[in-house]
Residue frames relative to the residue before (quaternion, step in Angstrom):
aa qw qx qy qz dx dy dz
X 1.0000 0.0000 0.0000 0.0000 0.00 0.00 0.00
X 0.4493 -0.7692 0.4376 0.1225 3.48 1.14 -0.10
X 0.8982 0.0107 0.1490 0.4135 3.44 -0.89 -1.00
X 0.7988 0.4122 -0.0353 0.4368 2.85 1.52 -1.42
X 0.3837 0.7055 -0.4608 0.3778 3.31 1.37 0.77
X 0.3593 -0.8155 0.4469 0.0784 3.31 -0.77 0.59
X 0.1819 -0.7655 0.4361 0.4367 3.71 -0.22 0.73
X 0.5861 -0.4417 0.3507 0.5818 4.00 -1.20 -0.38
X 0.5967 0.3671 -0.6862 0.1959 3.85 -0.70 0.61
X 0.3798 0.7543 -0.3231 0.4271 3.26 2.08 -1.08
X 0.6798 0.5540 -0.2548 0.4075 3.26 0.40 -1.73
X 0.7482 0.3706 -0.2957 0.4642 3.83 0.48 -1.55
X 0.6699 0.5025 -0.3928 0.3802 3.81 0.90 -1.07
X 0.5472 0.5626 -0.4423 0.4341 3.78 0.99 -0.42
X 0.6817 0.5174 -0.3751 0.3562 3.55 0.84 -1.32
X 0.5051 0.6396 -0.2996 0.4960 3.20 1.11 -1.49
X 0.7904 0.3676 -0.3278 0.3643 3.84 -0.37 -0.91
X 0.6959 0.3860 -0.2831 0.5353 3.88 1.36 -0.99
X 0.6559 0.4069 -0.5464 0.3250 3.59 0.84 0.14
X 0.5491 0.6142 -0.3591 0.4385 4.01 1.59 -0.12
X 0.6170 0.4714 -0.3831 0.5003 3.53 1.32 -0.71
X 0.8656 0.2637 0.0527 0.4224 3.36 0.43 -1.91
X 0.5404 -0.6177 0.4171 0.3905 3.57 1.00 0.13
X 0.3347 0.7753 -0.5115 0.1591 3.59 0.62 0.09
X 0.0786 0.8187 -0.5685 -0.0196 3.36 -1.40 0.63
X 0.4070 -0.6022 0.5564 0.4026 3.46 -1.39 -0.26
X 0.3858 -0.6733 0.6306 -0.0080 2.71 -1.62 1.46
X 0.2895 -0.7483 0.5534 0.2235 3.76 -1.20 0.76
X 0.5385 -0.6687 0.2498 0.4477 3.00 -1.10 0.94
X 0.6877 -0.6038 0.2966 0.2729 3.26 -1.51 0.54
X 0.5983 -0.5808 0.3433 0.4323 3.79 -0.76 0.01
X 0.6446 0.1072 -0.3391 0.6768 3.69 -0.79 1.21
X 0.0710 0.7249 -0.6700 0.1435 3.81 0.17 0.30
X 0.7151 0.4984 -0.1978 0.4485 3.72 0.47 -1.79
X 0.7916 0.4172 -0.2007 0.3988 3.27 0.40 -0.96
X 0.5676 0.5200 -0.3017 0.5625 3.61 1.70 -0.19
X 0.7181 0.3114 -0.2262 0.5799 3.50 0.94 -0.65
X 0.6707 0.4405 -0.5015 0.3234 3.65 0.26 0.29
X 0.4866 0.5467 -0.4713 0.4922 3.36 1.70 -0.91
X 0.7020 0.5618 -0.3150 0.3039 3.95 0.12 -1.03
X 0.7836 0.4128 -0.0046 0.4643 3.35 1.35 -0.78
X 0.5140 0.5950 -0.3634 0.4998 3.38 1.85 -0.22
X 0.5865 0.3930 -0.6210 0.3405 3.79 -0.40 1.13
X 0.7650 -0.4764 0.4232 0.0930 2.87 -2.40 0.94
X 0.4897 0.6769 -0.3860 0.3911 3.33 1.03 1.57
X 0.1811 -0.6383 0.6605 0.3515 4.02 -1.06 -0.44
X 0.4919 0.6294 -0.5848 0.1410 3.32 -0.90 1.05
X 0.7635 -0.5433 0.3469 -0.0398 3.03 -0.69 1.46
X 0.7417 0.4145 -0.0057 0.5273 3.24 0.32 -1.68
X 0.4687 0.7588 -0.1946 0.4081 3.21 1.39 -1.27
X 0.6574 0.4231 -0.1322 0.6094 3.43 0.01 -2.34
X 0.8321 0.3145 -0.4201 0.1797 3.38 -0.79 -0.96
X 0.5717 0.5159 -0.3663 0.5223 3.53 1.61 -1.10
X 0.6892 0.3822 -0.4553 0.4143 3.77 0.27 -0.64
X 0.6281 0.4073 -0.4854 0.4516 4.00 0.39 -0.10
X 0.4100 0.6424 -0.4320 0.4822 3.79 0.54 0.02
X 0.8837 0.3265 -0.1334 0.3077 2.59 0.07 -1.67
X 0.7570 0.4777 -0.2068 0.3949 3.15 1.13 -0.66
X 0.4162 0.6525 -0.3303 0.5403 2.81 1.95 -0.03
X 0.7381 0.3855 -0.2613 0.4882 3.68 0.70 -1.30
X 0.5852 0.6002 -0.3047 0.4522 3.54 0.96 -0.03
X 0.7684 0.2381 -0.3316 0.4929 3.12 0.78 -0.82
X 0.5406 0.4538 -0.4654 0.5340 4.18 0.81 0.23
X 0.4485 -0.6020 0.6069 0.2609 3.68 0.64 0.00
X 0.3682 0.7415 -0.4731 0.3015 3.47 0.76 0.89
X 0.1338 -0.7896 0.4884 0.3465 3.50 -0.92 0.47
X 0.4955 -0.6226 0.5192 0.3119 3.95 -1.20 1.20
X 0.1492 0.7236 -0.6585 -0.1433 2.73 -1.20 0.69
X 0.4208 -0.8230 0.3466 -0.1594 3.34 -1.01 0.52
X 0.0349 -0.7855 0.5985 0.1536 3.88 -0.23 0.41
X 0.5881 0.5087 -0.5503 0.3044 3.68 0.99 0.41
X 0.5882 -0.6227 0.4192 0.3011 3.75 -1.06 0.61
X 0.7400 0.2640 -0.2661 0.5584 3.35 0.80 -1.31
X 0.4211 0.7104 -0.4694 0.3126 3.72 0.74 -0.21
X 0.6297 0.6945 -0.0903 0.3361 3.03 1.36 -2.07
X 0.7142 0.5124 -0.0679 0.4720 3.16 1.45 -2.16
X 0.6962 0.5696 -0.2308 0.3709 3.52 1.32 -0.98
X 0.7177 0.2892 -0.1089 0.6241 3.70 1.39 -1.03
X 0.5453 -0.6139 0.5452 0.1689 2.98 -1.21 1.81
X 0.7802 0.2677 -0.1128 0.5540 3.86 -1.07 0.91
X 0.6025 0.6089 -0.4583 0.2369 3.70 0.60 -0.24
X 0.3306 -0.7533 0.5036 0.2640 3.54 -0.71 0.23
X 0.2639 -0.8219 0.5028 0.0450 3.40 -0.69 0.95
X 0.1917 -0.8705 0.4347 0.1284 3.91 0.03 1.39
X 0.0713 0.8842 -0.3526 -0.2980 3.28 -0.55 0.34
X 0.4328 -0.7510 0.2199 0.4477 3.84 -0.58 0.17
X 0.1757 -0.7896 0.5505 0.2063 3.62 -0.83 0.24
X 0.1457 0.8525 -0.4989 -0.0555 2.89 -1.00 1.17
């Protein structure tokens, strides 16, 4: 992301500004959360990348959310996800 990375007060003051424009919020995680991410996460590897896309996901799953996303294989992995791209 380059330039456009944001440290974390950045990070909260952005959230802060799109929950005054657009109503955004944080959502807890959802019910059976655990049991959605462990099934997603239960194999006999080290990968990183892995954990975080499977908590997403299981996160957007269990709010019935749809993911959306500028990662590719993210994109390829979750049924229904949307997949941004960037144009420059």
């Amino acid at each position: 992301m380059g330039v456009d990375v944001l440290t974390l007060v950045e990070a909260w003051s952005a959230l802060d500004r799109l929950s005054d424009y657009w109503g955004a919020v944080l959502l807890e995680e959802p019910p059976d959360f655990a049991v959605e991410f462990r099934a997603l996460t239960m194999r006999d590897e080290v990968s990183p990348q892995l954990w975080a896309d499977a908590y997403v996901s299981a996160f957007a799953h269990g709010h019935r959310l749809t993911l959306v996303t500028f990662d590719k294989a993210l994109a390829r992995s979750v049924n229904g996800a949307v997949l941004l791209k960037v144009w420059s």
